[in-house]
N, C-alpha and C positions, 0 to 999 in steps of 0.2 A: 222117622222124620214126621213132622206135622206140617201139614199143609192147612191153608187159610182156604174156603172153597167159597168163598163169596160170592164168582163170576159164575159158578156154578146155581146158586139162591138166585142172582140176576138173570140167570137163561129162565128158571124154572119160574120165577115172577114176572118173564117178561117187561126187564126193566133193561137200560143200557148202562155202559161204565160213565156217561155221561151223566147222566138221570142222578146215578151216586156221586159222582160229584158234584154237582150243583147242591145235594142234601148236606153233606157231610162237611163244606166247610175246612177245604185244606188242599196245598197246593196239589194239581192233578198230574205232578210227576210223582208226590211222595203216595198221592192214592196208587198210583200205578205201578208202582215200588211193591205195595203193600200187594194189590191184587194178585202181583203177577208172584206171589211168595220171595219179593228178594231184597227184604227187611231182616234183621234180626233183634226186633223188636218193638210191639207191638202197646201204644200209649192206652191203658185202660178205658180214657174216655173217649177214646178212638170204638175202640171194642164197643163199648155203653151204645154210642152212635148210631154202629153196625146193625144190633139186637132193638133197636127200637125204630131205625130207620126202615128198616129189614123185614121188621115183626115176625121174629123169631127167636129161639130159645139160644144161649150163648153155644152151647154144644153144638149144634149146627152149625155153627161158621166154621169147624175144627175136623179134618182127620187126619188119620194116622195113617201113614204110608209105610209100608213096609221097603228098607232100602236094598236088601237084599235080592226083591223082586225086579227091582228096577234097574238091575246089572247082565 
């Protein structure tokens, strides 16, 4: 499974989910959809956003979660 770790970039930036929404420009249910991983799908320029609003590299926003672990 991939998880989106944005809230994770925001602790580590010392920013809020607030802070991101006000950048990002879209309703602050479908941001919280997205943060909270429970989208399945994700708009490229959304992504673009993230990595520039972010200032970080697109890999960064991305891991891989092993599901097997998590049972």
């Amino acid at each position: 499974m991939i998880r989106l770790r944005v809230l994770d970039i925001l602790d580590e930036q010392k920013h809020t989910k607030y802070w991101l929404y006000k950048q990002m420009d879209m309703s602050y249910q479908n941001l919280s959809k997205l943060l909270n991983n429970e989208t399945s799908s994700i708009r490229f320029e959304n992504l673009e956003k993230l990595v520039r609003i972010l200032n970080c590299p697109i890999s960064d926003l991305f891991e891989i979660i092993d599901e097997s672990s998590q049972r």
